[in-house]
N, C-alpha and C positions, 0 to 999 in steps of 0.2 A: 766484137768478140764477146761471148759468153765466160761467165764466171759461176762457180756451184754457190749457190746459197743454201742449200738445205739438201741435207742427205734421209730419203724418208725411211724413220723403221719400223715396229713394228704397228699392227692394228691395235687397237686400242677402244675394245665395248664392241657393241654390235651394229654402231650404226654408220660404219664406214670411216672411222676416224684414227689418222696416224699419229705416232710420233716423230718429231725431227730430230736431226742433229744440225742444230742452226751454224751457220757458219757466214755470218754475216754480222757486222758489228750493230746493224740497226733494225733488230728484229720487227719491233713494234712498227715500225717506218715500213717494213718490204713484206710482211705478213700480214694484210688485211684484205675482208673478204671485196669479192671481183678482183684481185692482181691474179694472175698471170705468168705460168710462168712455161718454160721452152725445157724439154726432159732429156735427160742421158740415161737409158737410149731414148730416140726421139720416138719411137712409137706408144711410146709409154704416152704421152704427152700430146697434144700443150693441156697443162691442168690450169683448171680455173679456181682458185681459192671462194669458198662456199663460206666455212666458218673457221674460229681461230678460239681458244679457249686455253687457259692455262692451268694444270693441273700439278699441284705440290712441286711448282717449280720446271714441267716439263711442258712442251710447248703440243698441242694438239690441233693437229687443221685435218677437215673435211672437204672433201674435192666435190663438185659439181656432176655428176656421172659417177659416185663412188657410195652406191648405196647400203653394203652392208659391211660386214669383217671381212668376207670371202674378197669380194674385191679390194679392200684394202691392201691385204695380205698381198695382192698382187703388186703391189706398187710398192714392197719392202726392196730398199736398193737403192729405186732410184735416183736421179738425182735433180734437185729442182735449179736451174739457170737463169738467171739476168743478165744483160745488155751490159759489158764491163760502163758502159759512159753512166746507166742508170745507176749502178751501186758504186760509184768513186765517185761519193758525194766528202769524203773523209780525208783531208791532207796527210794525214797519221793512218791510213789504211795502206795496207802492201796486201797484195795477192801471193801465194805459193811461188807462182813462176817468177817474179820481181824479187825471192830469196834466196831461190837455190841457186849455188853458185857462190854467193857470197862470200869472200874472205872474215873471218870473225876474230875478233882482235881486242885487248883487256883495254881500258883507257888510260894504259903507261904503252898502247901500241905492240904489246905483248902478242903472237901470234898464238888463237886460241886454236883455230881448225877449218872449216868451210860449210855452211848451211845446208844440207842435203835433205832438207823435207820441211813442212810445216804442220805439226800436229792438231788438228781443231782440237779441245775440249770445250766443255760445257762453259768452265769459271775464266779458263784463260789459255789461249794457244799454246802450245811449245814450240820453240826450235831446234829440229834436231840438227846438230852437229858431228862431225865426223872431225874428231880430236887430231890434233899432229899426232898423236900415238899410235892413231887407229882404231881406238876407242870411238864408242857412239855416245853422244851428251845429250841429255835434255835440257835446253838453258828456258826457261819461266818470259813469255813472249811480253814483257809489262816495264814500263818505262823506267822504274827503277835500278831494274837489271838491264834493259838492253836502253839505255839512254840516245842513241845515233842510230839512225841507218840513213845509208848513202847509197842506197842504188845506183847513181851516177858514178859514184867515186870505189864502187864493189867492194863494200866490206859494211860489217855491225861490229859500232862498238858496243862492249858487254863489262858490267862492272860487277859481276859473279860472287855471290855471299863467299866467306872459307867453306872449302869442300865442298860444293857443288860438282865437282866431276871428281871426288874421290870417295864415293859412296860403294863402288864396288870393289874397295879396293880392301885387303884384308889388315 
């Protein structure tokens, strides 16, 4: 089964080279040149990682057959895949579909709401939640706040700073 590691966006210079949104906790490990990767959509694809370079913080790779912007440009969107057995090299990694669903719960067992997405960011995921109110929460995806998860036992626990989900509240 495939997993996204890398959502490609835009060109970046004139000589074929993208930005990502990495989505993989082991970037340095899964971005080096000759890997490989299988695309969503699959015609896009399979790219072969050329070069990797990092620019004020944002990740830059050049594809093998991607010689200038124009083609670049072509490949904003996609999306680049790994082997789920390759990238769950991490006991403490969850995938999207191993959250959604989840029961989400305070650590006095308090029912908080159910996990309905997972947000990549740059610095650190979010959780989106769907509150018992019916409100939408972002809960900060980092072990200080979400100490538990139990996939097996369907629920996170979450130990949520004061006001974390009363931000929009007047």
């Amino acid at each position: 089964m495939d997993v996204v590691v890398a959502r490609i966006g835009k060109a970046h210079g004139l000589r074929g080279e993208v930005t990502i949104e990495v989505r993989t906790d082991a970037p340095q490990e899964r971005f080096v040149p000759g890997a490989r990767f299988r695309t969503e959509p699959g015609p896009a694809g399979p790219l072969e990682l050329a070069s990797v370079r990092d620019h004020n913080g944002t990740l830059l790779l050049g594809f093998a057959g991607v010689p200038d912007r124009t083609a670049a440009e072509g490949l904003r969107g996609v999306l680049l895949l790994a082997d789920m057995d390759e990238a769950a090299d991490d006991d403490d990694a969850w995938y999207e579909k191993d959250l959604v669903g989840l029961s989400v719960v305070t650590l006095a067992g308090e029912p908080v709401g159910e996990v309905v997405a997972l947000e990549p960011r740059p610095n650190q995921d979010l959780l989106v939640v769907r509150l018992v109110d019916g409100r939408e929460g972002l809960v900060p995806f980092v072990a200080a706040i979400v100490p538990e998860v139990d996939v097996a036992g369907g629920r996170v626990v979450i130990d949520p700073p004061a006001g974390l989900f009363d931000l929009d509240e007047p």
